[in-house]
C-alpha positions, -999 to 999 in steps of 0.1 A, spaced: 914 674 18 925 675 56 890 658 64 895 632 39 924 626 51 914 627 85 891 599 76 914 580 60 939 577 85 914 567 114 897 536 87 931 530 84 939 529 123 908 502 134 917 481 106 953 482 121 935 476 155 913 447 147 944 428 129 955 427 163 923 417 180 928 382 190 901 358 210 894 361 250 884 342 274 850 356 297 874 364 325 894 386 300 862 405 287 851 409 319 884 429 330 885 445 298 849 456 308 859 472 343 885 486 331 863 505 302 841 514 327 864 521 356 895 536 341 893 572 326 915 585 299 943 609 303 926 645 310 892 630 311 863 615 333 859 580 331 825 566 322 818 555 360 820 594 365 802 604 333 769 579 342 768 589 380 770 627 370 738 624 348 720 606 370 730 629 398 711 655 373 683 633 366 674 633 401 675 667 406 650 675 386 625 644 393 591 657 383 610 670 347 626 632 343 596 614 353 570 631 330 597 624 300 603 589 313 565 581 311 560 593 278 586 572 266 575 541 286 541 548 272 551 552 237 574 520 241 542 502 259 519 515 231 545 494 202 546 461 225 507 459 230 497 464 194 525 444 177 519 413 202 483 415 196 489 408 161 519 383 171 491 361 191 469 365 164 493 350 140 501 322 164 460 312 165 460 308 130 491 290 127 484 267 156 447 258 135 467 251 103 498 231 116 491 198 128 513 164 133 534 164 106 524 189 86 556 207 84 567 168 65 539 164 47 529 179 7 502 167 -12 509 154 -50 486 161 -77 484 155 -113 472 188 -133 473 173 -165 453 139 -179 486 124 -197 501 118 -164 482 99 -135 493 94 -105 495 55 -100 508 28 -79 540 29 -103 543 62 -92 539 56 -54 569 35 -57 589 59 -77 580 84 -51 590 62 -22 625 58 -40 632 96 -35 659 104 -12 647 121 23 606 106 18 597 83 49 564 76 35 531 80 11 490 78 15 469 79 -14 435 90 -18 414 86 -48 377 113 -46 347 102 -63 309 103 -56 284 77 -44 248 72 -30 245 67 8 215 50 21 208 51 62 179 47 81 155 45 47 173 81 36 193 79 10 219 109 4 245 116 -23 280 116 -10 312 128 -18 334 98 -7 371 98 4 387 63 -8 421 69 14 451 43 20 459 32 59 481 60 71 458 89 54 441 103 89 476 100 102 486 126 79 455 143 69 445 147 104 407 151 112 393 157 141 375 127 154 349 134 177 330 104 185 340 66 179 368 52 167 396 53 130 387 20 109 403 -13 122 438 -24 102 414 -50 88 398 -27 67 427 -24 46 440 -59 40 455 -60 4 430 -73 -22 446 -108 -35 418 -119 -55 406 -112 -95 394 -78 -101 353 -74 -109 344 -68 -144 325 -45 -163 292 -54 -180 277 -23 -205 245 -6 -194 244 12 -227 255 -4 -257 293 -15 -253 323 1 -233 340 20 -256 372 20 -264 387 -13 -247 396 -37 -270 413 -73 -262 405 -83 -302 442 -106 -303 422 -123 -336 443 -107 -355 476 -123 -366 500 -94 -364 494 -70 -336 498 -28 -347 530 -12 -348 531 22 -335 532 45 -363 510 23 -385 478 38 -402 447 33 -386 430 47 -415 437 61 -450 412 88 -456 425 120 -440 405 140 -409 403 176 -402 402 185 -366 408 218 -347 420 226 -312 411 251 -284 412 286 -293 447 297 -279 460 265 -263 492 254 -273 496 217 -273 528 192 -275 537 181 -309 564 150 -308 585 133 -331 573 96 -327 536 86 -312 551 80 -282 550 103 -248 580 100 -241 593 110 -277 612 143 -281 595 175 -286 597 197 -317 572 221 -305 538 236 -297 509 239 -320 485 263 -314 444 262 -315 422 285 -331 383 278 -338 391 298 -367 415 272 -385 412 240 -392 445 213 -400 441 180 -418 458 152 -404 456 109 -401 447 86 -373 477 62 -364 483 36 -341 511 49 -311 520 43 -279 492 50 -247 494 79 -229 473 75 -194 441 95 -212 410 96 -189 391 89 -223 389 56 -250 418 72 -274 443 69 -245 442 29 -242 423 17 -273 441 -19 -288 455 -46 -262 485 -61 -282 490 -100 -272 521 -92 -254 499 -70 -233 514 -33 -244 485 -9 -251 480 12 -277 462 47 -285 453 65 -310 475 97 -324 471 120 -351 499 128 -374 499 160 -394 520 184 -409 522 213 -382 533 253 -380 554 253 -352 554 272 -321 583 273 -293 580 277 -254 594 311 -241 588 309 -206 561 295 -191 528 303 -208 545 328 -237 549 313 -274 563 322 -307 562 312 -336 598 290 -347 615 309 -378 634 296 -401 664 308 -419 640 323 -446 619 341 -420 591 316 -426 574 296 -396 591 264 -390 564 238 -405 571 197 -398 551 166 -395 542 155 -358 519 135 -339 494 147 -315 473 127 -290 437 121 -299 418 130 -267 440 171 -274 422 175 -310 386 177 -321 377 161 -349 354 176 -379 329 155 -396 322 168 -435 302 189 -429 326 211 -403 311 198 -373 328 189 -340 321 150 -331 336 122 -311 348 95 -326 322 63 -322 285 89 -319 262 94 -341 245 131 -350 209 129 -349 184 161 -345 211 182 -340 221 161 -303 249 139 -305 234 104 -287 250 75 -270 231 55 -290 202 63 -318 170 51 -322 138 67 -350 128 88 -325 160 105 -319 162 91 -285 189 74 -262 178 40 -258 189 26 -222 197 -14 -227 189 -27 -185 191 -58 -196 209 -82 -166 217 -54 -145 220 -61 -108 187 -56 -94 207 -34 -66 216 -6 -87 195 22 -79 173 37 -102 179 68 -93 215 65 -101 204 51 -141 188 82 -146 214 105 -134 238 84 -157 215 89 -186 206 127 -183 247 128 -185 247 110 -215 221 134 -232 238 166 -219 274 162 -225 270 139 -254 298 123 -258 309 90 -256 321 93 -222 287 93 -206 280 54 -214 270 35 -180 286 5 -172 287 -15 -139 310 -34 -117 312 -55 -82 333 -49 -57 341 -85 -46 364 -76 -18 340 -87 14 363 -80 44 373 -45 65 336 -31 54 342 0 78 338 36 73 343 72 89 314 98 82 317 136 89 293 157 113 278 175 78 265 137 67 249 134 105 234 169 103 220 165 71 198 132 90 198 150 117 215 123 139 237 125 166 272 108 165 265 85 194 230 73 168 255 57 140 285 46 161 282 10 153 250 11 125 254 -2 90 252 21 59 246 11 23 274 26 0 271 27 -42 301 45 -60 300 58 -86 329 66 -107 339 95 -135 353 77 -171 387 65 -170 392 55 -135 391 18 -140 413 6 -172 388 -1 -203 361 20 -194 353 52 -210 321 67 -190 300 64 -159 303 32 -141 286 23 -113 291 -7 -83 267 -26 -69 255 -13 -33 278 -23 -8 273 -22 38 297 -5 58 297 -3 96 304 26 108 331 32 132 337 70 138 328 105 132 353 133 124 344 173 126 336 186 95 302 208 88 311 216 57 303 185 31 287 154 37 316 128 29 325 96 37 362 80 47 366 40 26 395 17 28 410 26 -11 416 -17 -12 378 -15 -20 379 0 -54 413 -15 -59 394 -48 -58 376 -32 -90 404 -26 -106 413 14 -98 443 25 -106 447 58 -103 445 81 -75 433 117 -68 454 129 -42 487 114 -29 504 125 7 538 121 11 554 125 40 596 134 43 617 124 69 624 159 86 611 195 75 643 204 57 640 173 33 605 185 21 620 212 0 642 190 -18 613 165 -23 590 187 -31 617 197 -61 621 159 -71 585 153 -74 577 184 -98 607 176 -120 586 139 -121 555 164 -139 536 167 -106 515 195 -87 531 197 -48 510 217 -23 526 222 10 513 240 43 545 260 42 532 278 12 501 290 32 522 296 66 546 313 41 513 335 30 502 338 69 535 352 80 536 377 49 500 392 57 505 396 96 539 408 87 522 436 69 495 439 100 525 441 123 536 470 110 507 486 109 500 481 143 538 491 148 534 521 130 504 531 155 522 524 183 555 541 170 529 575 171 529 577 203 572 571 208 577 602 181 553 623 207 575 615 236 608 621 214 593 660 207 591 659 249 624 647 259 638 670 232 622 697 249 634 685 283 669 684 275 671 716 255 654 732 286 682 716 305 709 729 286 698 762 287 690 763 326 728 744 336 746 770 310 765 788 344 770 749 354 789 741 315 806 775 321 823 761 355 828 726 344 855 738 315 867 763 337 878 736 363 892 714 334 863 699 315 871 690 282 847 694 256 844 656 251 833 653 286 805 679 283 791 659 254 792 622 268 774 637 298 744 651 279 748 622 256 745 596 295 716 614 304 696 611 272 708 572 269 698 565 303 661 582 295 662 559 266 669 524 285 645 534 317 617 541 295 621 517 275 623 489 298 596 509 317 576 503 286 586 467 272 575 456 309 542 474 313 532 464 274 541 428 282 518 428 311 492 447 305 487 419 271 492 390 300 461 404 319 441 408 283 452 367 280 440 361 317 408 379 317 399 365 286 399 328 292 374 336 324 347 334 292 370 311 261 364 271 265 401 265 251 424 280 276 456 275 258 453 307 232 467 336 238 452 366 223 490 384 229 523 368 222 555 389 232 584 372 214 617 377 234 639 389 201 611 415 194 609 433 231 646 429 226 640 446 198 618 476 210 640 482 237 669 490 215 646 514 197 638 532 227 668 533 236 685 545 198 657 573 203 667 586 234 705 589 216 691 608 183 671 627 208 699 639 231 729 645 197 716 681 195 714 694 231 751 674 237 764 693 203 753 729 217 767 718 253 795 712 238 803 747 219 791 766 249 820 793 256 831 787 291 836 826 294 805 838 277 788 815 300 798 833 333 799 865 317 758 855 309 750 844 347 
């Protein structure tokens, strides 16, 4: 109880003292300082005294102090060079992953097909609090023809201020002009069928009285099925934006009956998602409504079934979107609306042989023929209506400029400085869906682009377009979107804002995020190696100062006969371990630090970029190390300054 309350009464005391504690100026801490190092208390040595005493020591047994001194400037040298070495490391990665602007910029994509990203949602975007800007992009594929060769592509359809943001590395030529991307003005090309007629676009306004959304389409029911184990939306009205009752789930196993209506459209890639052009211009799809057990979201990715009051599963009429359900023909099998079943293939369009029959009739003389039969071996192997070719011009004739990569010159096996300037022949050709009222393949006619840089990039041949090109043919929605904030600490709360919008945002500060936690791990590591070597030299200087103790036992013996207090005794041990501590440690911080600068030096005598740095010693973490040196050589010297401090005075001489 006397130690408790010992305890007690001396937390009790420094809270008393720090409500006194009030603000000083430097000149103040520095006097307070001297005096704390000058002034000794009553009946004691000041700590002046203390720290001259035990280096006085220290230097009387120089070979002893030195050997201990080196093993913990070695041990501290040992922790700098490894940890650095994995510091520089991380700074070589970093520096090849962050570029201009990166830490502003996150890329937007769509991850589902009900929600595209379009220019209507460019200008939402821009609208957000803290954005200063956006690019878009839209991917696709398309035959390149140069110098007699042709090659298929993957092409990069990107808005004015995408290599701003993206940032390739351009190593010969020059970015395309700001005339390649004047805005389009004029009327949009149109599509003309290849093979039979482009499903699902309809501008039929023959009819009197245009659908209303909830309106049969047809009176016999359907039986479709969904994915096995995919839980799909079920809403209250055909509409997307319509509340949600809940999830239903697939299984190949069951079967659910259901009828085509007429709802609102919902941004599908496929025919069901824009079928019926109203005369007020408002499209329509296609939903199914049917009476549905219900399932309700968890968490993300975890269902159950929703119980009623009885215990029973929750059963209501909803509507689901066409282009989410597969729909059974009589006899149980899976078909798309608008094919026909013949010889067991599902054809674009049958003939008495069980053929597809491919109708070229007026097709631009331009399209390659190549392309035709890619487009029709498509149609065969996916059957589904989705695979019908159609065709489009691009009627926008100005800005025809483009940016290749290295991959698309080694592939000829050209050098830059051979197509700076040379004109290429460029044919898209685009996936169903991307331009409103088509449903499968649709090709361009071919189109000549000069070509006014090369960036580095081994990897895929691709191609850089102005994206006011396939506007001009009527694309409207994009692949990729960059958005740029106004400062780093607004792309958080962007980044939040856009994925409340139903948006995918990928960010380089996820995979910096990942960087620092795997070199974080390596750092330790390396740390830990290092650290080896420090627990050695703590054994030695343990050894050094218990061999001390016992050899100055006749000189403890004097000092508390003269006076000495035991407190005394205990600092001085306690200076002299300290003092070990911050020499060696500093010994070691230094030599570490420089022994990695020569590793940097002598390595750039053979590396072309001079400004890595295989070792990086951050000033916080030899800071760091030094205060860990310097907290070992205290641990170290507690138990030698304990024993010093017991020794009898009398038992002492009596000993000597």
């Amino acid at each position: 109880m006397n130690k408790v309350s010992k305890f007690l009464k001396t937390i009790l005391s420094v809270v008393m003292s720090l409500r006194k504690v009030r603000l000083m100026s430097p000149r103040q801490m520095v006097l307070s300082a001297k005096k704390w190092w000058k002034t000794p208390r009553q009946g004691s040595l000041s700590n002046k005294a203390v720290y001259n005493l035990a280096l006085r020591n220290l230097r009387n047994q120089p070979s002893r102090t030195a050997m201990t001194v080196t093993a913990i400037a070695m041990g501290t040298a040992a922790v700098v060079f490894l940890v650095s070495f994995a510091y520089g490391l991380q700074d070589i990665v970093t520096k090849r992953l962050v570029s201009p602007n990166s830490m502003r910029l996150t890329d937007v994509v769509s991850s589902t097909t009900s929600l595209a990203l379009t220019d209507k949602t460019i200008d939402d975007i821009k609208k957000i609090d803290g954005v200063d800007d956006v690019a878009q992009m839209i991917s696709l594929a398309g035959s390149l023809t140069l110098s007699d060769s042709r090659l298929d592509v993957v092409v990069l359809s990107v808005g004015q201020n995408y290599f701003n943001y993206a940032s390739p590395s351009l190593v010969s030529g020059a970015w395309m002009s700001p005339e390649a991307f004047t805005k389009y003005t004029g009327a949009t090309g149109e599509l003309s069928s290849l093979v039979g007629e482009v499903a699902g676009y309809s501008t039929d306004t023959q009819n009197s009285e245009d659908p209303v959304k909830g309106d049969l389409i047809e009176e016999d029911e359907q039986s479709f099925l969904i994915d096995d184990d995919e839980y799909l939306p079920v809403r209250e009205r055909p509409e997307r934006t319509s509340r949600l009752l809940g999830y239903i789930r697939g299984s190949v196993l069951k079967s659910y009956k259901g009828k085509l209506v007429w709802g609102g459209d919902y941004n599908s890639v496929d025919s069901s998602g824009k079928t019926y052009l109203s005369q007020e211009g408002e499209w329509f799809g296609k939903w199914m409504r049917a009476k549905i057990p219900l399932y309700k979201e968890l968490v993300s990715t975890i269902y159950e079934p929703m119980i009623d009051e009885a215990g029973q599963q929750v059963t209501r009429q909803g509507f689901l979107t066409l282009n989410s359900v597969k729909i059974l023909n009589k006899t149980q099998e899976y078909v798309q609306e608008g094919m026909e079943k013949i010889g067991g293939q599902v054809l674009g369009e049958a003939t008495e042989a069980g053929v597809t029959q491919i109708s070229v009739a007026g097709m631009n003389s331009t399209v390659s023929a190549e392309l035709v039969k890619v487009a029709v071996q498509e149609t065969t192997d996916h059957a589904t209506a989705s695979a019908e070719l159609s065709l489009v011009e691009i009627k926008r004739v100005e800005g025809k400029e483009v940016v290749v990569t290295s991959a698309l010159l080694n592939t000829f096996k050209l050098k830059p400085e051979e197509v700076i300037g040379k004109t290429v022949t460029l044919q898209y050709i685009l996936s169903g869906g991307q331009i409103p009222g088509s449903s499968g393949r649709v090709l361009t006619n071919v189109v000549q682009y000069k070509v006014t840089g090369v960036v580095k990039d081994d990897k895929k041949p691709m191609v850089y377009v102005p994206v006011q090109d396939l506007q001009s043919v009527g694309v409207d929605k994009y692949s990729q979107l960059k958005v740029l904030a106004k400062d780093s600490t607004s792309l958080p709360g962007v980044r939040e804002k856009i994925q409340a919008m139903g948006f995918s945002t990928q960010s380089i500060m996820d995979t910096l995020a990942q960087v620092d936690r795997l070199f974080r791990v390596m750092r330790f590591l390396l740390g830990a190696f290092g650290f080896t070597a420090l627990v050695v030299a703590l054994f030695g200087m343990f050894n050094t100062l218990t061999i001390s103790l016992l050899e100055r036992s006749r000189e403890v013996g004097v000092m508390k006969t003269l006076g000495t207090v035991d407190r005394d005794i205990f600092r001085l041990f306690m200076a002299e371990s300290v003092l070990i501590g911050i020499i060696g440690g500093t010994s070691g911080v230094v030599v570490g630090n420089l022994v990695g600068k020569t590793v940097n030096l002598l390595s750039m005598l053979w590396r072309e970029d001079k400004t890595i740095n295989l070792f990086k010693t951050p000033t916080l973490f030899a800071l760091g190390v030094l205060l860990l040196a310097i907290g070992v050589g205290f641990a170290t010297g507690l138990y030698p300054a304990m024993r010093a401090k017991k020794i009898s005075a009398l038992n002492a001489l009596r000993y000597e």
